[in-house]
C-alpha positions as CSV (number, residue, x, y, z in Angstrom):
1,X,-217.8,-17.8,123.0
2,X,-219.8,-20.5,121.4
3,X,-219.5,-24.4,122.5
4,X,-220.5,-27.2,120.6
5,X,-223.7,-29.3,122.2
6,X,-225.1,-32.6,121.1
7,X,-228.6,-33.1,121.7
8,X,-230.3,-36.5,121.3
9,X,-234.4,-35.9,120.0
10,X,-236.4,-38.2,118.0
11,X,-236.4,-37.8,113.8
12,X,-240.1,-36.3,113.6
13,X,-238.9,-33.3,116.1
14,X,-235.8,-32.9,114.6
15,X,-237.3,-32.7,111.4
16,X,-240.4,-30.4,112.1
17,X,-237.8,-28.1,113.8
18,X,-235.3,-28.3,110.8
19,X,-238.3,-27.3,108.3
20,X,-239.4,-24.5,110.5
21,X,-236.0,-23.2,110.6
22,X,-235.4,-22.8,107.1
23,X,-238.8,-21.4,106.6
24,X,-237.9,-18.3,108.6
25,X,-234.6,-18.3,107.9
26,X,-232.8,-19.1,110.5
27,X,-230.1,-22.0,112.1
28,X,-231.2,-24.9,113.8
29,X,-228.1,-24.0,116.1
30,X,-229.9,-20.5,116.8
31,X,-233.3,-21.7,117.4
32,X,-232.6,-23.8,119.8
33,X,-230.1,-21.0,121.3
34,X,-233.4,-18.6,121.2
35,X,-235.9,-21.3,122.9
36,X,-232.7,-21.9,126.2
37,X,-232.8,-18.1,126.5
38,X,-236.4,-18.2,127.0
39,X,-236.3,-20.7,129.5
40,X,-233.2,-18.7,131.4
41,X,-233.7,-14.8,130.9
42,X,-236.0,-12.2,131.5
43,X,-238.6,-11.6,129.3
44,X,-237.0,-8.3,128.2
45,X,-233.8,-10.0,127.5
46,X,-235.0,-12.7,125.5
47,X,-237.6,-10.6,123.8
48,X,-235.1,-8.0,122.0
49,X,-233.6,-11.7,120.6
50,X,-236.4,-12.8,119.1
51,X,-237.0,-13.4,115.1
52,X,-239.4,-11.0,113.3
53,X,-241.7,-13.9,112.6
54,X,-242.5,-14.4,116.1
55,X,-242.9,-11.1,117.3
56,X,-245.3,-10.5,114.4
57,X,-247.3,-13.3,115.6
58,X,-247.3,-13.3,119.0
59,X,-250.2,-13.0,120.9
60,X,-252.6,-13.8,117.6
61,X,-254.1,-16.7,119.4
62,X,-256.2,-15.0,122.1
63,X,-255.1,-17.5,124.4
64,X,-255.1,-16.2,128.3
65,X,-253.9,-18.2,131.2
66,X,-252.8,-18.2,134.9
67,X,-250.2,-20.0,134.1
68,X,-246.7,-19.1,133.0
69,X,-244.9,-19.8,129.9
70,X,-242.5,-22.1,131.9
71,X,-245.7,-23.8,133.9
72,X,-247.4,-24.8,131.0
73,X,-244.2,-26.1,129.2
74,X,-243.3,-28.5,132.2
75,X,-246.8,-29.5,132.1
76,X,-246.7,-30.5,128.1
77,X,-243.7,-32.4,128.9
78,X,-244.9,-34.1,131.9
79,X,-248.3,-35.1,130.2
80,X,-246.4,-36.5,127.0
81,X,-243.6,-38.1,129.0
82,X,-244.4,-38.9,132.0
């Protein structure tokens, strides 16, 4: 079952996220779908849902942290917003 859900983001983010999803190929609508799974699901949940672009570059960074993914989102949106 899907349900319709308006979202209300500024026009540089919706943008950015519109060009990205037609670069791999994929809905806005789905995207957005993909990134609320992360947030709710288990990692092996959410990871057999994600696009072939990602997994291929996941990880390429080097990046390590303490930190979960979920920690270091609510701290980019508390620096930026708050």
């Amino acid at each position: 079952m899907t349900t319709k859900l308006t979202l209300t983001l500024d026009n540089e983010t919706i943008e950015a996220a519109k060009k990205y999803a037609k670069k791999n190929k994929i809905s806005l609508s789905k995207l957005v779908e993909f990134y609320f799974k992360s947030l709710t699901s288990d990692f092996v949940n959410y990871n057999e849902n994600i696009p072939l672009i990602t997994k291929a570059l996941s990880g390429i960074a080097g990046i390590t942290t303490i930190k979960s993914d979920k920690e270091l989102l609510e701290d980019a949106l508390n620096k930026r917003f708050l």
